[in-house]
VMD Tcl script that draws the C-alpha trace (Angstrom):
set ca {
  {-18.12 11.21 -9.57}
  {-19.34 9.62 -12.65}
  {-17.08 7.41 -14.70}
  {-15.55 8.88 -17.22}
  {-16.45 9.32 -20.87}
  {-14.72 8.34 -24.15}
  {-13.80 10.93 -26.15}
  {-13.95 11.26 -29.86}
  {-10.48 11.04 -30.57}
  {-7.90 8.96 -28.67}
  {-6.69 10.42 -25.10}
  {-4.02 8.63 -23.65}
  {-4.62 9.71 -20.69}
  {-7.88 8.50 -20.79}
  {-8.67 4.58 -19.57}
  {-11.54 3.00 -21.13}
  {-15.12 3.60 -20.10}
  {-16.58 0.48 -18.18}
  {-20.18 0.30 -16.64}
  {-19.70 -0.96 -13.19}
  {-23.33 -1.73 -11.92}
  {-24.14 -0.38 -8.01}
  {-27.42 -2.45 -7.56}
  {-25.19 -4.89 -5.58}
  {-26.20 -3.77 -2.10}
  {-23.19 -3.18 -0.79}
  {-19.56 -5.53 -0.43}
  {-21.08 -7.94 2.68}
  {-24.42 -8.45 0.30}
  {-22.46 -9.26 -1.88}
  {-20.16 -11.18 -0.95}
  {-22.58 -13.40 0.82}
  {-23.77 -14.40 -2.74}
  {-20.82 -14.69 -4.60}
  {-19.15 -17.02 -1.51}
  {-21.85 -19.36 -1.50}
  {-21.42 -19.85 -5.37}
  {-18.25 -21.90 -4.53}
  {-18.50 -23.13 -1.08}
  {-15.84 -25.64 -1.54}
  {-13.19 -23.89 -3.59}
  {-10.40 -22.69 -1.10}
  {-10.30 -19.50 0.01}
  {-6.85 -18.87 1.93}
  {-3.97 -20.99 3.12}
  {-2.31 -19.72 6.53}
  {1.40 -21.00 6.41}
  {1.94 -19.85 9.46}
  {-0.75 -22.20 11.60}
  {-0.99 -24.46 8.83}
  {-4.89 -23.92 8.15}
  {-6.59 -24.34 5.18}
  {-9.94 -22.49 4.55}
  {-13.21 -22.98 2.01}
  {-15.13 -20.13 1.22}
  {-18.02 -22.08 2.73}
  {-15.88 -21.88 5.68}
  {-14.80 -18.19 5.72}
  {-18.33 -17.55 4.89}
  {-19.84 -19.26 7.73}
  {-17.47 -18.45 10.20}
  {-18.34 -14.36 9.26}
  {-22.13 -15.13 9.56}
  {-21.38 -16.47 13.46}
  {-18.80 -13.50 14.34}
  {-21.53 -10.93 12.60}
  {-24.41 -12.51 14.84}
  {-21.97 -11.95 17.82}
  {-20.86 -8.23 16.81}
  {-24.62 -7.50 16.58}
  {-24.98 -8.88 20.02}
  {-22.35 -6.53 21.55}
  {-24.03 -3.30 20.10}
  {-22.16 -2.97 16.93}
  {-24.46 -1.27 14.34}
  {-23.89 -0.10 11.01}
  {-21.42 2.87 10.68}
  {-19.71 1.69 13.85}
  {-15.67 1.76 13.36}
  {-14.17 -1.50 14.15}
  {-10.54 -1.68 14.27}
  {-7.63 -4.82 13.39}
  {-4.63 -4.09 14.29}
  {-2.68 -7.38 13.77}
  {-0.76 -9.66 11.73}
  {-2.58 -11.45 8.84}
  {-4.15 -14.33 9.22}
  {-7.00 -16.98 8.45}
  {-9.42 -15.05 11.42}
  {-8.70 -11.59 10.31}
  {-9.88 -12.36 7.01}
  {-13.26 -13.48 8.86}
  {-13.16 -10.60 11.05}
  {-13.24 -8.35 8.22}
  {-15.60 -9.98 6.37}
  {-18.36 -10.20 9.05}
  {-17.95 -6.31 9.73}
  {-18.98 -6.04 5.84}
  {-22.20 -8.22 6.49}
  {-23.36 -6.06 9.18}
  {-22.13 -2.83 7.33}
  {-19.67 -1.93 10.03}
  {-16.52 0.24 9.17}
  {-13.21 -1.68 8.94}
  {-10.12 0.26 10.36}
  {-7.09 -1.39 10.20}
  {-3.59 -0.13 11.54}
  {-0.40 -1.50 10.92}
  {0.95 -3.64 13.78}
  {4.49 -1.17 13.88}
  {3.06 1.65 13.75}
  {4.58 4.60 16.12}
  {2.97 4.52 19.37}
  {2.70 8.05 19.48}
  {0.76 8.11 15.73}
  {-1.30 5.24 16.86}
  {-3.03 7.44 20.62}
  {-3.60 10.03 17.39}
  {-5.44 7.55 15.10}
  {-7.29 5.47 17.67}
  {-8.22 8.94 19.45}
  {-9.60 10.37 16.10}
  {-11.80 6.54 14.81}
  {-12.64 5.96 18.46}
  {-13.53 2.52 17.46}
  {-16.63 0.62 19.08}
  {-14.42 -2.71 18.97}
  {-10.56 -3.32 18.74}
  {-9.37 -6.72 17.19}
  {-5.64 -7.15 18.02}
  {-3.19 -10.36 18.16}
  {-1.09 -11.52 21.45}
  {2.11 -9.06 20.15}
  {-0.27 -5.92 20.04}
  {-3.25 -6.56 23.00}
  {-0.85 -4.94 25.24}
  {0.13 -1.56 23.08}
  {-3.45 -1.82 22.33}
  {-4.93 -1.82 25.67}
  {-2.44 0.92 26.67}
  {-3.40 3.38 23.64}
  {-7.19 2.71 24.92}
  {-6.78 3.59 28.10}
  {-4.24 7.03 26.76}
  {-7.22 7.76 25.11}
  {-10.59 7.16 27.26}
  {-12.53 5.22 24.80}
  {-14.86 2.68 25.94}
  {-14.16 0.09 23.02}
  {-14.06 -3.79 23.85}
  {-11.44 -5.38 23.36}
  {-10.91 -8.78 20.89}
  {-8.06 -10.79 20.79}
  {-7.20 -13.66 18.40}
  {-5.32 -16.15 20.94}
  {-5.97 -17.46 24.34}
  {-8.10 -15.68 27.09}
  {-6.80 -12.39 28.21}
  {-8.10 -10.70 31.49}
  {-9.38 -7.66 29.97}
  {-10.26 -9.06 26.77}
  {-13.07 -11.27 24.86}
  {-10.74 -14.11 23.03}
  {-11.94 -14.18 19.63}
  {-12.83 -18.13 19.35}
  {-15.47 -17.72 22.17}
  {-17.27 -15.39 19.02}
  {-17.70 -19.13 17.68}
  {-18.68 -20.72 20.20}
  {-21.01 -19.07 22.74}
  {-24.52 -18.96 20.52}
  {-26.55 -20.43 18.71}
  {-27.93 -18.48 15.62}
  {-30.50 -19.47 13.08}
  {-28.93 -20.46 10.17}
  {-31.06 -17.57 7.66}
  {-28.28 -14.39 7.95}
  {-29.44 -11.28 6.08}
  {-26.48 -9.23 5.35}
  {-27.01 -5.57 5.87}
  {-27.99 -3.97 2.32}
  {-26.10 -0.34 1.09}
  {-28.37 1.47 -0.92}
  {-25.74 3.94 -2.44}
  {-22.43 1.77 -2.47}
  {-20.35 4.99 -3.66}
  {-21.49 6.76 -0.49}
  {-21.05 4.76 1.94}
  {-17.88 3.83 3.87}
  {-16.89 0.60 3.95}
  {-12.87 0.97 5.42}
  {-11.15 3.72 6.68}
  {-7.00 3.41 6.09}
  {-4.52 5.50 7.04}
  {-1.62 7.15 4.62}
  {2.18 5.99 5.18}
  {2.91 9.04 6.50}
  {6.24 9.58 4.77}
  {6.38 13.32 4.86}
  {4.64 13.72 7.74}
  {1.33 11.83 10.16}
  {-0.52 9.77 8.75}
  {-4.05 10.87 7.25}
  {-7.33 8.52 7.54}
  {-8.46 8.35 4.40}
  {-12.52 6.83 3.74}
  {-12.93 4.26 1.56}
  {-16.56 3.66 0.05}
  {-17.98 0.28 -0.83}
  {-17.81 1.19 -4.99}
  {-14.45 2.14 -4.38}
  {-13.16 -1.12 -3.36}
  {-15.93 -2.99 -6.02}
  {-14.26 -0.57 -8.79}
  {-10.73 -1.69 -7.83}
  {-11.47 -5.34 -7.69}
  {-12.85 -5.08 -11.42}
  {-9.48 -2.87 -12.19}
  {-7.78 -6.05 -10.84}
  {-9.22 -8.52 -12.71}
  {-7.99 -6.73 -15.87}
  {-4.47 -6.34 -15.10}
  {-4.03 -9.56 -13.58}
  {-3.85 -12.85 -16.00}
  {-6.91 -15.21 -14.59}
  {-5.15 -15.86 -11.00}
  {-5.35 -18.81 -9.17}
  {-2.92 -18.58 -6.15}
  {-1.89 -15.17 -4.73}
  {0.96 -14.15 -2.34}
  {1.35 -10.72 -0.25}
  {3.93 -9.64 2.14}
  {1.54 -6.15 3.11}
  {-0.47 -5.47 5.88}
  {-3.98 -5.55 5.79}
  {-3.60 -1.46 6.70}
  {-2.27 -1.07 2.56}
  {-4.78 -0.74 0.81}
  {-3.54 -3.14 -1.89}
  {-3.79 -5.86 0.62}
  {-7.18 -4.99 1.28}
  {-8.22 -5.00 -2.44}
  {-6.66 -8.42 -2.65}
  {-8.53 -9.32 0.42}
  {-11.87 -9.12 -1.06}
  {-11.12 -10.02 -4.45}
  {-10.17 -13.59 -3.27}
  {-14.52 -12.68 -1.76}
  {-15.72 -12.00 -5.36}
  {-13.92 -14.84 -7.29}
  {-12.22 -18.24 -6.41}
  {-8.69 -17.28 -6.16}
  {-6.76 -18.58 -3.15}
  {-5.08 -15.99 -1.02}
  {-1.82 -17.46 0.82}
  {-1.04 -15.72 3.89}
  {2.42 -15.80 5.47}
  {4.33 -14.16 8.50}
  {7.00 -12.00 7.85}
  {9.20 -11.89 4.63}
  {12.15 -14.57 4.46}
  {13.72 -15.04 1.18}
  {14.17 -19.10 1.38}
  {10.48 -19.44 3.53}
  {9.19 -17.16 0.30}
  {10.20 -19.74 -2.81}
  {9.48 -22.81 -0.48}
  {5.95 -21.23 -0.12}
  {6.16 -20.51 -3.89}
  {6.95 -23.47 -4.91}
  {5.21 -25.75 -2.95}
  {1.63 -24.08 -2.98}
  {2.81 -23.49 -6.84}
  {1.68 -19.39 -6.61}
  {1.11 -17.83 -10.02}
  {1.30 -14.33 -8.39}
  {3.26 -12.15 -5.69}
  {3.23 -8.91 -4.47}
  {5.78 -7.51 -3.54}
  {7.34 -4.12 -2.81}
  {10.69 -3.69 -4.78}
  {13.11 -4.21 -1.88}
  {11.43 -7.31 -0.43}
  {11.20 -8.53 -5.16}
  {15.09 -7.88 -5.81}
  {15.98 -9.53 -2.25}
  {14.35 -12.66 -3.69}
  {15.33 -12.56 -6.75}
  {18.78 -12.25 -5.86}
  {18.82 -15.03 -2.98}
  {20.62 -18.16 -3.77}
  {17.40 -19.75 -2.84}
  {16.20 -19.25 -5.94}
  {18.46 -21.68 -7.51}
  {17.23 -24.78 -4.79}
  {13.23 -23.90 -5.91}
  {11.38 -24.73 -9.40}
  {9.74 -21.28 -9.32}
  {8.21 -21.97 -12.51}
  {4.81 -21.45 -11.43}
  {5.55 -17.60 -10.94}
  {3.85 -15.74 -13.51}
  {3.56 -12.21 -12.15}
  {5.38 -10.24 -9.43}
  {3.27 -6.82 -8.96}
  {6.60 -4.51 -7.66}
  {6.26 -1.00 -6.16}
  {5.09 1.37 -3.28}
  {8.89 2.28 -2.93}
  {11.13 4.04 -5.46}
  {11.98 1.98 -8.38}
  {14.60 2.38 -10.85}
  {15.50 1.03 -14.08}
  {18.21 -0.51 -12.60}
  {16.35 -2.49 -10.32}
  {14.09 -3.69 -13.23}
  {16.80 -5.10 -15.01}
  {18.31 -6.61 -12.23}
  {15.21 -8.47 -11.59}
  {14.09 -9.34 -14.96}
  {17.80 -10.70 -15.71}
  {17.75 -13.14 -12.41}
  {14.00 -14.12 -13.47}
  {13.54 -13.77 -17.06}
  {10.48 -16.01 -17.29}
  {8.34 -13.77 -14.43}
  {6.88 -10.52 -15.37}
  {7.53 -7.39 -12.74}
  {4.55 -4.95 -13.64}
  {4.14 -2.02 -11.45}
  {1.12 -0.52 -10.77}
  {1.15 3.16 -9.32}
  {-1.07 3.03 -6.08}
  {-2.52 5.21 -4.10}
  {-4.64 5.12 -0.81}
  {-6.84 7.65 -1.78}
  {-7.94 6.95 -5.91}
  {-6.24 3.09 -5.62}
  {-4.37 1.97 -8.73}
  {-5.04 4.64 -11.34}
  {-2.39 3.44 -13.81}
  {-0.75 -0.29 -14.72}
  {0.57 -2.93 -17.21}
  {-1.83 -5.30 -18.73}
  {-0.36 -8.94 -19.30}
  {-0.61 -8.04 -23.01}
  {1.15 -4.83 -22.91}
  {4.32 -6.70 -20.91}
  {6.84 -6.38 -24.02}
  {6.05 -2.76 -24.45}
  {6.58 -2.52 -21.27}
  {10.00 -3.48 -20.93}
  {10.71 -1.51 -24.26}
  {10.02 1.49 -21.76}
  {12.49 0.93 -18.60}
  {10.48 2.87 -16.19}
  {7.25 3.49 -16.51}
  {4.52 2.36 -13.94}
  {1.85 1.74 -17.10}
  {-0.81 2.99 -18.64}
  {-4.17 4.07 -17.32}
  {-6.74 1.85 -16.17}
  {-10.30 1.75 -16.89}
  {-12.86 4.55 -15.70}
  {-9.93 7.16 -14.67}
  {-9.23 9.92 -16.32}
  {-5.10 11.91 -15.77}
  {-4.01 15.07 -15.85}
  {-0.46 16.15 -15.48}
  {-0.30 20.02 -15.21}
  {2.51 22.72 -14.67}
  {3.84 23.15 -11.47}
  {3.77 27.16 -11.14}
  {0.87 27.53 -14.24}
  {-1.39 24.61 -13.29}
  {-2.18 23.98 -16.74}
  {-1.92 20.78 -18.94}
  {1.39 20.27 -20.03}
  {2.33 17.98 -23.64}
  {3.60 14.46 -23.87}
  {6.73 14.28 -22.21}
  {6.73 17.21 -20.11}
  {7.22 16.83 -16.50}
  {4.36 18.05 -13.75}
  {1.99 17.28 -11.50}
  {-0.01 14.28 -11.82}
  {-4.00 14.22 -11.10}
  {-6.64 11.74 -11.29}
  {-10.18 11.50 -11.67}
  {-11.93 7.91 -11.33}
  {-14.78 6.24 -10.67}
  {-13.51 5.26 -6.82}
  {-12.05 8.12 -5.49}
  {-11.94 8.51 -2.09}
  {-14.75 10.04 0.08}
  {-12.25 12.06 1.86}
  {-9.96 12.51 4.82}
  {-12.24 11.03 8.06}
  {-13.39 14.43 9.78}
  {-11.00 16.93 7.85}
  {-12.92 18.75 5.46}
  {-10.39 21.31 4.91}
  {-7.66 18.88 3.74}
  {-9.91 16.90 1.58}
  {-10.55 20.12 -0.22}
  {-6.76 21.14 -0.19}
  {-5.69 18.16 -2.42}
  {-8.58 18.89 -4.94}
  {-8.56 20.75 -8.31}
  {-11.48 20.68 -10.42}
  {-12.73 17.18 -9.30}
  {-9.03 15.73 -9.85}
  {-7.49 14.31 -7.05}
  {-4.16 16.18 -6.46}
  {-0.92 13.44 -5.62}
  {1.67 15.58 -5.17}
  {3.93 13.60 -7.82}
  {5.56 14.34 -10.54}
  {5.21 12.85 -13.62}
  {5.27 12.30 -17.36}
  {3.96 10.82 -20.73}
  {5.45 9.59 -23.51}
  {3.57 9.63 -27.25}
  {1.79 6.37 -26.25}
  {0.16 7.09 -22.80}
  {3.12 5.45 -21.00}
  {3.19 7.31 -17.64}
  {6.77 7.93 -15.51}
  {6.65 8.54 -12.25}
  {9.70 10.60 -11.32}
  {8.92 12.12 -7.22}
  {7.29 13.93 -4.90}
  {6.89 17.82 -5.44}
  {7.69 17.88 -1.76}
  {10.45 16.46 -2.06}
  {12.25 18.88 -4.49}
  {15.35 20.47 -3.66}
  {16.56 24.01 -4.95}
  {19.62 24.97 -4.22}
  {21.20 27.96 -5.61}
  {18.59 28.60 -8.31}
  {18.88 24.87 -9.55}
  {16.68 22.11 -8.94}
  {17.25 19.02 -7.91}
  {15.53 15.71 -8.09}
  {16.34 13.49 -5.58}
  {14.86 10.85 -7.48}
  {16.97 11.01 -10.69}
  {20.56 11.52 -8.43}
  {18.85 8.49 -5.91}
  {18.97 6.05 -9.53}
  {22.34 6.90 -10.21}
  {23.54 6.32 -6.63}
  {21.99 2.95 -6.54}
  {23.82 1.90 -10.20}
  {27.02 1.96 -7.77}
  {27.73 -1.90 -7.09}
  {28.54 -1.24 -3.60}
  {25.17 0.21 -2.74}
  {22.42 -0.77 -1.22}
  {19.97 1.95 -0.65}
  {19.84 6.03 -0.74}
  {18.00 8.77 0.11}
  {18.59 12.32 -0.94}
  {17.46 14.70 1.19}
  {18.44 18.43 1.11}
  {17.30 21.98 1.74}
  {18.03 25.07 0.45}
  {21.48 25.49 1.17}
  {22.59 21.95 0.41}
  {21.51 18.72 -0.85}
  {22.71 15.08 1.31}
  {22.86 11.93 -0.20}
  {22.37 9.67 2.89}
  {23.79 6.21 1.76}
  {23.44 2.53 2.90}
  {26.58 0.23 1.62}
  {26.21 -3.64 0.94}
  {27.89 -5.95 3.14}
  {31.93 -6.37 2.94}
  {32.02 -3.21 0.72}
  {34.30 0.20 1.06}
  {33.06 3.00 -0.43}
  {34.01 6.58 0.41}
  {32.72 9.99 -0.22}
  {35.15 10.66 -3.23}
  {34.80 7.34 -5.01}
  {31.16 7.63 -5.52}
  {31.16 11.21 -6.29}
  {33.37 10.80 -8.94}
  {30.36 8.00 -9.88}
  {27.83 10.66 -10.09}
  {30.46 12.85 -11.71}
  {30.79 10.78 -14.52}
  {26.63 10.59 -15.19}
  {24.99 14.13 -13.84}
  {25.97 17.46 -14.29}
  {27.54 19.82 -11.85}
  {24.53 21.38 -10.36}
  {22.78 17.71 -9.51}
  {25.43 16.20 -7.73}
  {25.17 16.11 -3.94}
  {26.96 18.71 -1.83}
  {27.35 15.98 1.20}
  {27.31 12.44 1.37}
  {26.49 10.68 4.72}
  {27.40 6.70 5.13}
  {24.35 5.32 7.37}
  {23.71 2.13 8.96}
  {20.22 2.00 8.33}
  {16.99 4.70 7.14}
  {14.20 5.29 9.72}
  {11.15 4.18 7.80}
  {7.25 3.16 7.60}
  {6.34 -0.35 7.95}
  {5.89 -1.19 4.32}
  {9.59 0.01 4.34}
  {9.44 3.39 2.56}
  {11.78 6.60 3.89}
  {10.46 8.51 6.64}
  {11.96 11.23 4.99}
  {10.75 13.89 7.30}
  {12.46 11.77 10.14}
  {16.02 11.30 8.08}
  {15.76 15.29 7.32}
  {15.62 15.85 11.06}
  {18.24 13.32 11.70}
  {20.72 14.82 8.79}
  {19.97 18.25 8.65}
  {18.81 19.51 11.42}
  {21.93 21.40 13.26}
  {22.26 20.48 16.94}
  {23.51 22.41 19.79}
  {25.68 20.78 21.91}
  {26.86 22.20 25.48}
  {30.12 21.67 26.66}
  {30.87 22.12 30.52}
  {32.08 25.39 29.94}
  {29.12 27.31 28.13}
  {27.22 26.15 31.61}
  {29.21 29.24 33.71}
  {28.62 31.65 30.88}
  {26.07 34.67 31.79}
}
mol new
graphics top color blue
foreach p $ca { graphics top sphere $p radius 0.5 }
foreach p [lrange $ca 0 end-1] q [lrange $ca 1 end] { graphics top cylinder $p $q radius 0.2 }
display resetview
């Protein structure tokens, strides 16, 4: 798709047009160059081991583990998958599959079993790159599947596995490396990641090289001249993986961590002094609201990017009151166009103005939000469907031709949210189409009842599920709290009409849900809703 063009009058729905070059020859090319211009600027900080990393390092390190892939068969357009935590050698490992113009698949480490046989059986990757905790589930999906993939682990020696530092060690290469070159960048895929899956499996959506160049360039805008970043995602978001290689194009140091602990998190903070976080909302108000925040100088924090779960205007001002000095921008995200629409550091007052909204819309894209039933463009602050064109849309779903073209309309990417503009190009995200409810000839948005829900003091998460005959508001309650069923409808009572409150309400311990912690909403509807049969001793002599 070309970029888009500016129009004669202003369209705020519109970003501006910026010409992204594609003579670059591809990300590993690339990268190889930009790398060497600051071979002893840092590159990433493991917590967890305790390493500290150069680019000349990471760079070198790639070269040796591309010489070795080459050595084992791998050719371009051969899928390699990671499925592990992140870490110092996964960045390398990812890196030298870009030199050689290899595919990178990563999984996340907690995925489903059952969704992981499905994914490994469709990439059939040549190599599999896996830490101690998922070798095992690794070899075992492998062998479920009868694919003839070596295996790579990054720990000590396995018996059915190569151990990744033996990739370092075992030859001796000349030190020349020519990187593989991509001719057409925007062609060409350079990672393959799979969907969360919250309505239903997981898709594996192809990335091109342009896509993730475009993205890193979209980066660089919103973000204020970073030094130190900090991400709690897997490397199978594709945020993470945008972050990845940006820390590849320009010196910005990339701290890596193991999983999220609110008092580990401003220690790290503080003591590596991190200008920016990401964060989804959850893990943002849990530190934010720690008393840990109080024993750190977190002064350093300039920017916490929040989203990829629901977030409210409650939860912004809950944040923004416990750290008043840090900006929370959201940037709306997807896997298949990346981030379409976000807040520029200069646009952070208007922002706030505007409890809500996810941003604006970045450079080179171009929005449409169009009627649900009509399918045509709707005016500034009308609610439908949102759409996006850019310059780095996806290639498509890997080998599913028919679905690619089922989420396409006129060369816009169709999201399946719902959304809305205000007079200034301020965009609202406000659901998923799928996840409307009508009930009785009135809809119901489980996001607007799911923000009044969580204004309740005593709450600590919802979901509102329903179908057409009634609508549940499954409910998670803080700690040394008592809430009941009338108490918080009266709540709701008091700040929706009749036909949006809930019909049920079910008190749950806990939501099933994806790694990067969103609602597996198709698993709590089957939990909540579905009716089930049960026998009693009786009903086994009947008939």
């Amino acid at each position: 798709m070309e970029p888009p063009t500016k129009g004669a009058t202003k369209n705020y729905l519109e970003g501006p047009a910026v010409d992204i070059k594609e003579d670059y020859g591809g990300l590993g090319a690339h990268f190889l160059n930009t790398l060497f211009e600051n071979l002893n600027k840092i590159n990433q900080i493991d917590t967890v081991t305790g390493v500290t990393e150069t680019n000349g390092s990471v760079r070198s390190r790639a070269i040796q583990v591309a010489h070795e892939l080459r050595h084992f068969g791998v050719v371009e357009n051969d899928i390699i998958l990671i499925c592990s935590r992140g870490h110092a050698d996964q960045t390398v490992v990812v890196l030298a599959c870009l030199l050689i113009g290899a595919i990178i698949a990563p999984i996340d480490p907690e995925m489903h079993h059952k969704e992981c046989v499905e994914i490994v059986g469709q990439l059939r990757p040549k190599m599999c790159f896996c830490d101690l905790r998922t070798l095992k589930q690794m070899e075992r999906v492998i062998a479920e599947t009868a694919i003839p993939s070596k295996m790579v682990h990054f720990g000590d020696q396995q018996q059915y596995a190569i151990a990744f530092r033996k990739l370092l060690m075992s030859r001796q290469y000349p030190e020349q490396f020519k990187a593989a070159t991509i001719e057409h960048p925007r062609k060409r895929v350079a990672f393959i990641i799979p969907t969360q899956g919250t309505t239903g499996p997981p898709r594996l959506v192809c990335l091109s090289h342009h896509f993730i160049y475009s993205q890193i360039k979209v980066f660089l805008e919103i973000m204020p001249s970073p030094e130190k970043l900090i991400s709690f995602y897997p490397l199978s978001w594709v945020m993470q993986v945008i972050l990845m290689c940006l820390c590849f194009e320009v010196p910005v140091v990339r701290v890596l961590t193991g999983a999220f602990v609110e008092r580990t998190a401003c220690k790290v903070i503080h003591d590596l002094k991190i200008d920016h976080a990401f964060l989804n909302t959850d893990l943002a108000l849990q530190l934010a609201e720690h008393v840990a925040v109080k024993d750190f100088n977190l002064s350093c924090l300039k920017c916490v990017f929040i989203g990829s779960l629901t977030t409210t205007s409650y939860d912004i001002r809950r944040l923004t009151s416990r750290l008043p000095k840090v900006k929370f921008t959201q940037t709306y995200c997807t896997t298949e166009v990346g981030s379409v629409i976000a807040c520029a550091p200069k646009d952070y007052k208007d922002y706030l103005d505007r409890i809500g909204t996810v941003g604006r819309v970045v450079q080179n894209t171009k929005l449409r939000i169009v009627d649900l039933e009509t399918r045509n463009d709707v005016e500034a602050e009308c609610s439908g469907e949102l759409l996006v064109a850019t310059d780095c849309m996806m290639l498509g779903y890997f080998k599913n031709m028919n679905a690619t073209k089922a989420v396409m309309q006129d060369g816009y990417f169709k999201t399946g949210d719902i959304a809305r503009y205000d007079g200034c190009g301020w965009m609202f995200i406000e659901g998923r189409i799928s996840e409307l409810i009508t009930v009785q000839g009135f809809q119901v948005s489980p996001r607007e009842l799911e923000e009044v829900i969580m204004m309740h003091p005593f709450v600590k998460d919802t979901a509102v599920i329903g179908n057409d005959k009634e609508v549940v508001a499954c409910v998670i309650t803080k700690a040394d709290t008592k809430l009941d069923d009338n108490k918080l409808l009266t709540f709701i009572s008091e700040r929706l009409p009749v036909q949006k409150w809930p019909t049920r309400i079910s008190f749950m311990m806990d939501f099933p849900t994806t790694p990067l912690g969103k609602v597996r909403r198709d698993f709590l509807r089957e939990e909540v809703l579905t009716v089930k049969i049960e026998h009693s001793e009786s009903d086994k002599h009947i008939g």
